[in-house]
N, C-alpha and C positions, 0 to 999 in steps of 0.2 A: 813105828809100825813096820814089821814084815812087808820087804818087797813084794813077795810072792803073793800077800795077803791084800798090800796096795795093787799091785796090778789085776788082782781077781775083782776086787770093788768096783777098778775104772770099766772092766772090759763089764763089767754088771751094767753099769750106769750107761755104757755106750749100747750094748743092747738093746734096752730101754726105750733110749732113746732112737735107735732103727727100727725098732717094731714100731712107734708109735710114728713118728716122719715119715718113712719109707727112703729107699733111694729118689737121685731126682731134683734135691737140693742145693740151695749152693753152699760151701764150705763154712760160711760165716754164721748159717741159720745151724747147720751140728753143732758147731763150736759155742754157738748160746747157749743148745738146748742142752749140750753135754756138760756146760759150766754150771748153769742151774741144776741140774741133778747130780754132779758131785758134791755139791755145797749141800742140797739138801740134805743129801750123805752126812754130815760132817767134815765133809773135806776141804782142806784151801788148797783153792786153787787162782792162780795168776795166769792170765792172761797175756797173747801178744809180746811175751818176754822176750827184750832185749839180749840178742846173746853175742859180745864183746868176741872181736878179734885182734889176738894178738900179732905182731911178726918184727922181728928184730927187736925185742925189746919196745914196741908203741904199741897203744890201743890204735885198731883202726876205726875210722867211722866208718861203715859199713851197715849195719843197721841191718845184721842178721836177726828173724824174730822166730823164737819156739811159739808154735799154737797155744801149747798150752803147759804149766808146771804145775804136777800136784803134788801137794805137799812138800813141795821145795826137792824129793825124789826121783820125779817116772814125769819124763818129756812126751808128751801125745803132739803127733806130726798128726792133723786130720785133712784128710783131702776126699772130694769129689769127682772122681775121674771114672772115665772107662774101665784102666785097668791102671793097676802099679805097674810103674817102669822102675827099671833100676836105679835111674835116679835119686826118686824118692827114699829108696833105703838109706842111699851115701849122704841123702841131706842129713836124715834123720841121726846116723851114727856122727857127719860133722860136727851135728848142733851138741852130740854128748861129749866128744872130744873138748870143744871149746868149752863147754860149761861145768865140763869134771864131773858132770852127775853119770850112773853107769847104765840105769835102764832107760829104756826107749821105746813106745807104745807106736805104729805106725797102722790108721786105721783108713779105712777106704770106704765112706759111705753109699757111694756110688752103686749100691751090688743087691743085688735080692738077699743073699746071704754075707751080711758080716763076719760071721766066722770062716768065710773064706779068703777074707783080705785084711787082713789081721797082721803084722808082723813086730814080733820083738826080739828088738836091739840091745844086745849089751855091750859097755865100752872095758 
């Protein structure tokens, strides 16, 4: 599948699922409801993914986790907060770095409007 056409599905399903929740939640209740409605999509999607760090040649334990991988393509970073800090970007592009995949979905349930705390990452 078309990147361009994966990430219009996800940001579909996230939608969705903000009109229907509202902001106000915690981070774990989006990430249900936005798992259940990619699948119903058709989509696979993985949860709480493991994302391995390397340095000098070892893996490290470190026990970095992406929120969410769909389709083994497009990482969604979902967070609950006030507003995005910068942080959050740098997590989002680290976790592509490490895991070689190139897009990156960074969403902000937090918000009246979704479509304003939206951000995509490419590596």
């Amino acid at each position: 599948m078309e990147l361009e056409a994966l990430t219009g599905r996800v940001l579909s399903a996230a939608f969705r699922v903000h009109s229907v929740m509202g902001p106000g939640l915690l981070e774990s209740v989006y990430e249900a409801a936005l798992t259940h409605e990619l699948r119903k999509a058709g989509l696979r999607v993985a949860t709480q993914v493991e994302v391995p760090a390397m340095f000098d040649g070892i893996r490290l334990d470190v026990a970095f986790r992406a929120d969410m991988i769909v389709e083994t393509l497009v990482i969604l970073e979902l967070k609950s907060v006030e507003a995005l800090a910068p942080v959050h970007s740098k997590q989002l592009l680290n976790y592509l770095k490490l895991s070689g995949l190139r897009v990156g979905l960074l969403l902000n349930f937090n918000t009246v409007s979704l479509k304003d705390q939206i951000v995509r990452l490419v590596n």
